[in-house]
C-alpha positions as CSV (number, residue, x, y, z in Angstrom):
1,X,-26.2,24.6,-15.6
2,X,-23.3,23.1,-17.0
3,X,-21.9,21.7,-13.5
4,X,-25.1,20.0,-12.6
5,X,-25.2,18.5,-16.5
6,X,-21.7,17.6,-15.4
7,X,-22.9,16.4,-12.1
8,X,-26.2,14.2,-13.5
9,X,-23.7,11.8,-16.0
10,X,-21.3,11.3,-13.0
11,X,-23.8,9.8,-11.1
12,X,-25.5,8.1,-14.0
13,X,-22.3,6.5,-14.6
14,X,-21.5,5.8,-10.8
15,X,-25.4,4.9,-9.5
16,X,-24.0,1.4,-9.4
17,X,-21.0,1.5,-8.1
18,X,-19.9,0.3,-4.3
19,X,-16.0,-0.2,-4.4
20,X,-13.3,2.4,-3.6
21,X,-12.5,4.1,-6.0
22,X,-9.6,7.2,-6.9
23,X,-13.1,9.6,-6.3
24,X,-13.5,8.2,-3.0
25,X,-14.5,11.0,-0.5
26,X,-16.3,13.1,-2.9
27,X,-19.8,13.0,-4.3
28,X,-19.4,10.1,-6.2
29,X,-19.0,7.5,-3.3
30,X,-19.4,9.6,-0.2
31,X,-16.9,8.7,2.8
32,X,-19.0,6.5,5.5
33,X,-19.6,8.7,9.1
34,X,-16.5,8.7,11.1
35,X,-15.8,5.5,12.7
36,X,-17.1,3.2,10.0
37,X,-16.0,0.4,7.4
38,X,-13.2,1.3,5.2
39,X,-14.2,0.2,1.4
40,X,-12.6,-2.1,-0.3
41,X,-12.0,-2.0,-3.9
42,X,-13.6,-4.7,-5.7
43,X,-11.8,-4.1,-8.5
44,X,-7.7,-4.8,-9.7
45,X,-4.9,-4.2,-12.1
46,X,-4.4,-7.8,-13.1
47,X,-6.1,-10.4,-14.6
48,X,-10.0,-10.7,-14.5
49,X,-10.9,-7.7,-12.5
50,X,-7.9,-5.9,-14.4
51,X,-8.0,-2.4,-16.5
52,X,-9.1,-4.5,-19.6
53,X,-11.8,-5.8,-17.9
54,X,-13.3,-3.0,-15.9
55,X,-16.0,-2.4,-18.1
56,X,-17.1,-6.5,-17.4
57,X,-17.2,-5.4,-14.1
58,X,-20.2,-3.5,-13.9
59,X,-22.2,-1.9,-16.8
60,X,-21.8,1.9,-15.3
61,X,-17.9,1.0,-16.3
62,X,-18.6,2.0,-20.5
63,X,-16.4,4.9,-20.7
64,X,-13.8,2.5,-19.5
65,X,-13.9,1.0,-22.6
66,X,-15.7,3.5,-25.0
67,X,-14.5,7.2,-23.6
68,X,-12.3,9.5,-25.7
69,X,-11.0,11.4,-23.0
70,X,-9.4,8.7,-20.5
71,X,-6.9,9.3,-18.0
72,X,-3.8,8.3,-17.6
73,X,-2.1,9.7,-20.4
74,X,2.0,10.1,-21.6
75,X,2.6,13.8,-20.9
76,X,4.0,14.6,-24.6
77,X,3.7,18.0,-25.9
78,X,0.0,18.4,-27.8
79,X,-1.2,16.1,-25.1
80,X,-1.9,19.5,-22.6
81,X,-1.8,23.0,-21.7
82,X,0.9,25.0,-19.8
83,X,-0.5,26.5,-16.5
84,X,1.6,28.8,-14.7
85,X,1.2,27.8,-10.8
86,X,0.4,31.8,-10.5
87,X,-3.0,30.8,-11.9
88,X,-4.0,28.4,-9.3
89,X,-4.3,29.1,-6.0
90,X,-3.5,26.6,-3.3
91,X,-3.9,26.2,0.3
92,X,-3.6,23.6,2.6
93,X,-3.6,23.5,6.1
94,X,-1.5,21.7,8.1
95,X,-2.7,18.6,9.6
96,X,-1.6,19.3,13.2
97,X,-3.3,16.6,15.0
98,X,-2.8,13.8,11.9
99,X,-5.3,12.5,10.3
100,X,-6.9,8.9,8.8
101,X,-4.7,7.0,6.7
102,X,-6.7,4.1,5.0
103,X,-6.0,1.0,3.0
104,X,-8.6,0.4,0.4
105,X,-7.5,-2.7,-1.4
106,X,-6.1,-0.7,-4.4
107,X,-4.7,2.5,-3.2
108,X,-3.7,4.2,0.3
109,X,-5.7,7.5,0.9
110,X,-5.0,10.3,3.2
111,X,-8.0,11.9,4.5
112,X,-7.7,15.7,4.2
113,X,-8.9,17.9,7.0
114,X,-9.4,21.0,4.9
115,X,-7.7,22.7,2.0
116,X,-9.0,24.8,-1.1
117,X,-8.3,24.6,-4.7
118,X,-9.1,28.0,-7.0
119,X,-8.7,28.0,-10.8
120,X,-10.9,30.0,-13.3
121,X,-13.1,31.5,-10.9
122,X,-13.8,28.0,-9.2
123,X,-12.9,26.9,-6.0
124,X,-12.3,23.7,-5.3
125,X,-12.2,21.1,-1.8
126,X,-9.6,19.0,-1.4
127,X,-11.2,15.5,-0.2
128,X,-8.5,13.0,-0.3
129,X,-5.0,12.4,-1.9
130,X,-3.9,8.9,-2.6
131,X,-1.1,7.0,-4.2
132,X,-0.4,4.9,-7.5
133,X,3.3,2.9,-8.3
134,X,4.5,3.1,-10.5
135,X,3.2,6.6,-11.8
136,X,0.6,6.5,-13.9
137,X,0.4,9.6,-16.1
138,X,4.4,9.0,-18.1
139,X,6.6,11.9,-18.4
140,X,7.0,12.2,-22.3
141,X,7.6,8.2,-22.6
142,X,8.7,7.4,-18.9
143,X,7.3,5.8,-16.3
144,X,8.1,7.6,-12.6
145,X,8.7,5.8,-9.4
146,X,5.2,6.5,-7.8
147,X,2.3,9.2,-8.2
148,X,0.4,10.9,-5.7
149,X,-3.1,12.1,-6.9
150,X,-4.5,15.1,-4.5
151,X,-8.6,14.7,-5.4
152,X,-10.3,17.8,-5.2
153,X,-14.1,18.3,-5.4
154,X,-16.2,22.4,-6.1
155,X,-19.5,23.3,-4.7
156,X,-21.3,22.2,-8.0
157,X,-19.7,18.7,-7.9
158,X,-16.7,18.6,-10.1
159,X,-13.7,17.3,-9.7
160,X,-10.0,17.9,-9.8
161,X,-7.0,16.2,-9.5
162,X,-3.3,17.1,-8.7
163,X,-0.9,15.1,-9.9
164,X,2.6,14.6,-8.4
165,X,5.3,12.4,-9.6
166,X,7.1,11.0,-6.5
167,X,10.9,10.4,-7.1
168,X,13.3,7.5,-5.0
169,X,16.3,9.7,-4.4
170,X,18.6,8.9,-1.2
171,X,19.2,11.9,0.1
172,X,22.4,13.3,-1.2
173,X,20.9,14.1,-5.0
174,X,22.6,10.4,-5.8
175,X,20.7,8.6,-8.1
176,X,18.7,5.3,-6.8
177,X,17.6,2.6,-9.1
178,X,14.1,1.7,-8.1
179,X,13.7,-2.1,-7.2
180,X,13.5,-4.6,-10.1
181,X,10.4,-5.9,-9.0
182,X,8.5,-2.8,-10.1
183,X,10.6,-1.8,-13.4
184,X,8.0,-3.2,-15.5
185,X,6.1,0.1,-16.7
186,X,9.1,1.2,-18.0
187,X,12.5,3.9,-17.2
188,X,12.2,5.4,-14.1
189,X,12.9,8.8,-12.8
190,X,16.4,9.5,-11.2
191,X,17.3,11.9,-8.6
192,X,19.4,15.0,-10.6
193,X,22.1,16.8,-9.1
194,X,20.6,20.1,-10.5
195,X,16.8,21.2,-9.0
196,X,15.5,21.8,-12.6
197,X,15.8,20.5,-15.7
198,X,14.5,21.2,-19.1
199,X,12.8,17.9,-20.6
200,X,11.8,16.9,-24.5
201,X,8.3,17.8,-24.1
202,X,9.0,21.9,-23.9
203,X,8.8,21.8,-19.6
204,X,11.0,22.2,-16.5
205,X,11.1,19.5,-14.0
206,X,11.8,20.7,-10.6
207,X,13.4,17.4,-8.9
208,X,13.8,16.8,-5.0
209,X,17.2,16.2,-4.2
210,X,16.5,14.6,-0.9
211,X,13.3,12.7,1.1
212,X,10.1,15.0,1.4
213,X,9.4,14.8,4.8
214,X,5.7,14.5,4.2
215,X,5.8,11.5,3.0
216,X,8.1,10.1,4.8
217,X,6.2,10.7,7.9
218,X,2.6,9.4,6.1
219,X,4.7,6.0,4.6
220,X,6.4,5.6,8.5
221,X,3.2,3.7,9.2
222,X,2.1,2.4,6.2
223,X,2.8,-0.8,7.5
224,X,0.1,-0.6,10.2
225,X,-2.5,-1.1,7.1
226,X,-1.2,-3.7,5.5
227,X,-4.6,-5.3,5.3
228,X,-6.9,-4.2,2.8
229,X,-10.0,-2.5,5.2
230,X,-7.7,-1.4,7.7
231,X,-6.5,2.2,9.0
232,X,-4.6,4.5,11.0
233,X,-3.9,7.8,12.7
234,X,-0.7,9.5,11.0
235,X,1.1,11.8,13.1
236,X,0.9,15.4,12.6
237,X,0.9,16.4,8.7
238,X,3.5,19.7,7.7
239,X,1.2,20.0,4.7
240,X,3.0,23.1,3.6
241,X,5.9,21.4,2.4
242,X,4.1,19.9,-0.5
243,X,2.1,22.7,-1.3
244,X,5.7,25.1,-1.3
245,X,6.9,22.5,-3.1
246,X,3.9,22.2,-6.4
247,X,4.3,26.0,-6.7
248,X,7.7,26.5,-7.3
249,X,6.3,24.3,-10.7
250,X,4.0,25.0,-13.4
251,X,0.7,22.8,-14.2
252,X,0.4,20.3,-17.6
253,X,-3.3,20.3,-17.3
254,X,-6.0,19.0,-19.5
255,X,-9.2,17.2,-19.4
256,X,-9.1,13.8,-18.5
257,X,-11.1,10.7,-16.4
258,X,-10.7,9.1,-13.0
259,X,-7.8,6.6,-13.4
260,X,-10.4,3.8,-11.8
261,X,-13.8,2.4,-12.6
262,X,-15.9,4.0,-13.6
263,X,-13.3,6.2,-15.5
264,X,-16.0,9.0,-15.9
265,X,-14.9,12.1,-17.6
266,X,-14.8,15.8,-16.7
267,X,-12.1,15.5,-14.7
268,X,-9.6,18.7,-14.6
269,X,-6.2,17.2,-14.4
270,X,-3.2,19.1,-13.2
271,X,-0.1,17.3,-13.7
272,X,3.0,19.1,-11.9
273,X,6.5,20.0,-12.7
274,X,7.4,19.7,-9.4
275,X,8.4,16.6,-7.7
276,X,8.9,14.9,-4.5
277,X,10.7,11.9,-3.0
278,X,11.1,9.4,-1.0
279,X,14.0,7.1,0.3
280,X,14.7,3.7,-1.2
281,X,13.8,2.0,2.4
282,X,10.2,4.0,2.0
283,X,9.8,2.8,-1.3
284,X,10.0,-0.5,-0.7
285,X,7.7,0.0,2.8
286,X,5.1,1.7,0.0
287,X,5.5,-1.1,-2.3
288,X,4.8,-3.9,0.0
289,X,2.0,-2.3,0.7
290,X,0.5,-0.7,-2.2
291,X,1.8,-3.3,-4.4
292,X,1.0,-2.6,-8.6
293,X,-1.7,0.0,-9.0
294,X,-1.3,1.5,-12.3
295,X,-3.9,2.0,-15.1
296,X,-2.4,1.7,-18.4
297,X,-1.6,5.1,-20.5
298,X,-4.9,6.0,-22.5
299,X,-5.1,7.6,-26.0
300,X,-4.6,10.8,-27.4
301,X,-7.2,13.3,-25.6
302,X,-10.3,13.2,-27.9
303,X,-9.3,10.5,-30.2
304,X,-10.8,6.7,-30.0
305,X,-10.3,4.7,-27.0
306,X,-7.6,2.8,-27.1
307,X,-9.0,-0.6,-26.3
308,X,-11.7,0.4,-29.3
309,X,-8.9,0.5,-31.2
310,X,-7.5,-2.6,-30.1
311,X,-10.9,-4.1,-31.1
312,X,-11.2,-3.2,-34.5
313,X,-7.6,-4.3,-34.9
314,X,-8.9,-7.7,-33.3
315,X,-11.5,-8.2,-35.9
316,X,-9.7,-6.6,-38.8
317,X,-7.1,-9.2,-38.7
318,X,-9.8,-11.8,-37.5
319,X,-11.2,-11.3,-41.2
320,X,-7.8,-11.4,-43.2
């Protein structure tokens, strides 16, 4: 009962909706049959069609503006629960034979070709994973180089997102300043000489002291879709490096929102320790593709929205 509840307000909230959004490929915008029209978003990250705007957009956006549990958040202790990666179970084929590689507009998605997800007696479908830059979940204050989102969908229609922060690391554990042009969410993650370190908000990064080859491989032709609506066929996908690579972390996990209109809630968020990497040549490759594609950090889980709060501060000082 409670997953179709779950399932009626996400398609309340998404009846109206026909842009691309970080749910794309599950049941709230369904993938078109093979060989059809990649989306494009018709929503941004700047200006009009911008995260403070999203709910002008298009009235199923509301909880952009009005929800209390939005997503992305700053990973500070309070903010989420320690999940051993003992507790989930993940696997992940490789993708022997590549797969579609898409450029919506706002993001470049991955198409999965199989791969389940069990947590608390659910399992879970992974349907897509995607990319944001710079990161958009902070690590207790700081922004990360990139983020990949792996989007994950159960048999009664919820949804559940893996969270990766992707490091710029050269491959000899040297640290790499990420380009200017992108330093304007904040510090951004450097390569450690050490594989884990203990952090302020009480976890245990494990860092990547050279290129993950998965990415590498998926960003070598990211510059064949550098057209919003276009794709490609990566080559063959060692998916098992990633997944080797999340367990050997633990899980930040709480209950969050997509990161994109229309920001619906109920999403299970699990944010790793782990990390991967890419080089600073692939960065940039990613960058001049991807461009900025970062929601702003939300409030507090459960407390106002933050541009609610912004609001009543508007009119407050509109009355003094």
């Amino acid at each position: 009962m409670g997953g179709q509840i779950l399932r009626a307000l996400f398609l309340a909230a998404t009846a109206r909706q026909a842009l691309a959004s970080c749910a794309h490929g599950t049941f709230l915008q369904p993938r078109a049959e093979e060989g059809g029209a990649v989306p494009i978003s018709t929503f941004g990250y700047t200006g009009r069609i911008g995260p403070l705007n999203w709910a002008a957009l298009d009235a199923a956006n509301g909880a952009c503006n009005t929800g209390t549990r939005q997503s992305p958040i700053d990973m500070v202790q309070g903010t989420f629960s320690m999940i051993p990666a003992s507790e989930l179970t993940i696997d992940v084929p490789d993708f022997a034979e590549g797969t579609e590689f898409e450029n919506l507009g706002t993001t470049v998605e991955v198409i999965a070709k199989g791969g389940t997800l069990a947590f608390s007696g659910k399992t879970f479908t992974l349907q897509q994973f995607h990319f944001h830059l710079p990161s958009e979940h902070l690590d207790n204050g700081t922004s990360q180089a990139m983020e990949m989102h792996m989007v994950w969908q159960s048999e009664t229609q919820e949804i559940a997102v893996i969270g990766v922060y992707i490091d710029v690391v050269d491959g000899t554990a040297q640290a790499v300043a990420a380009p200017a042009s992108v330093e304007r969410r904040g510090r951004f993650s450097r390569a450690r000489d050490t594989h884990v370190e203990k952090r302020q908000n009480g976890t245990a990064a494990v860092t990547p002291s050279a290129p993950t080859a998965l990415l590498e491989t998926i960003f070598s032709v990211v510059d064949s879709i550098a057209t919003p609506g276009t794709k490609v066929e990566t080559p063959p996908l060692v998916m098992s490096e990633v997944i080797n690579a999340v367990k050997a972390g633990t899980f930040q996990g709480y209950m969050g929102s997509l990161t994109t209109p229309p920001c619906s809630e109920g999403v299970n968020w699990f944010v790793s320790t782990a990390r991967l990497a890419v080089s600073p040549a692939t960065f940039i490759k990613a960058r001049d593709v991807i461009g900025f594609n970062s929601r702003f950090p939300q409030n507090t889980p459960g407390l106002p929205n933050i541009l609610m709060v912004a609001s009543a501060f508007a009119v407050q000082g509109a009355t003094l």
